[in-house]
N, C-alpha and C positions, 0 to 999 in steps of 0.2 A: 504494500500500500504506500502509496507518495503522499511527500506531504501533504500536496494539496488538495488530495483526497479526504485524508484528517480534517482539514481546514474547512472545508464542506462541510463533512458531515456533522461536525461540531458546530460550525454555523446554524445549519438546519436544527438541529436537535436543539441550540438555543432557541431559536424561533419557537417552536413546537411547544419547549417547557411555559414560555412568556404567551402566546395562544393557549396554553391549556389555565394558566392563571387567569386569562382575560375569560376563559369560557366557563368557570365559576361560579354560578349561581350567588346575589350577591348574599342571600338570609344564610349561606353558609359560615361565609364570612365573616358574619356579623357573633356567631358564638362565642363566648366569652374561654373558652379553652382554644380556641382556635386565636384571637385577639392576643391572649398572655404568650401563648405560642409563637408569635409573629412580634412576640417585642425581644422575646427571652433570644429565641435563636440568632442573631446575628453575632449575641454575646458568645454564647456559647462555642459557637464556628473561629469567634476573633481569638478566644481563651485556647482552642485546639491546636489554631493555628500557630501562636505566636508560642504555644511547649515544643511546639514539632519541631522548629525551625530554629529556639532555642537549645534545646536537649537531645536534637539527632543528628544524627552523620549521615555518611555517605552510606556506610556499612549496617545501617537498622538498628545503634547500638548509643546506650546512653552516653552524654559526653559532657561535661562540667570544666566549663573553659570560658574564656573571657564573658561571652556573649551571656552566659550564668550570672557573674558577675554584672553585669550593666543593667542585667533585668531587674537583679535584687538592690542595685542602685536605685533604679526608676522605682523601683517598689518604695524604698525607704521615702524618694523626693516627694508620690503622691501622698505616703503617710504623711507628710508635714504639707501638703496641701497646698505645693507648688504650681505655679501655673505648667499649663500643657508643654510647652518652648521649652520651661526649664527640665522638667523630667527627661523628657527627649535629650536636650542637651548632657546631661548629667549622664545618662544612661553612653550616650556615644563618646564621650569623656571617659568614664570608666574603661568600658570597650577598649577604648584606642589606645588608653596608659597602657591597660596589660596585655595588650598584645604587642607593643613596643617592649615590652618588659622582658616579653618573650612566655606569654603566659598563654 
């Protein structure tokens, strides 16, 4: 299969999922487990994403390394209730010392 096979059919299949949203009946929608659903999940996806990408390697194997550190930076900046620019900043500070560090 060539890329732009891929690139197709993943275009289409997007379409299709955003057509199958649009063709939802709207009093489905309107349920209230379906509403708390649709607030929680984006978190949850961002929370998944952001351990993976953290805590994984190339090899499917935990890894505790700079990028550990910058998270539990950012963690500590929101506990003291930093604005958004600063955490980020804090976080890519950390990062970038220990990995200059050789860490």
């Amino acid at each position: 299969m060539t890329v732009w096979i891929a690139i197709a059919l993943t275009a289409v299949g997007c379409y299709l999922v955003k057509l199958l949203g649009l063709a939802v009946p709207a009093g489905v929608l309107e349920r209230p487990l379906l509403r708390r659903l649709a607030v929680l999940l984006p978190v949850a996806l961002l929370a998944a994403l952001t351990a993976v990408q953290t805590f994984g390697t190339d090899h499917g194997s935990l890894a505790l390394d700079a990028r550990a550190a910058g998270l539990a930076a950012a963690a500590v900046a929101l506990l003291l209730r930093a604005p958004f620019l600063v955490v980020i900043a804090v976080a890519v500070a950390v990062t970038a010392a220990l990995r200059a560090l050789g860490g």
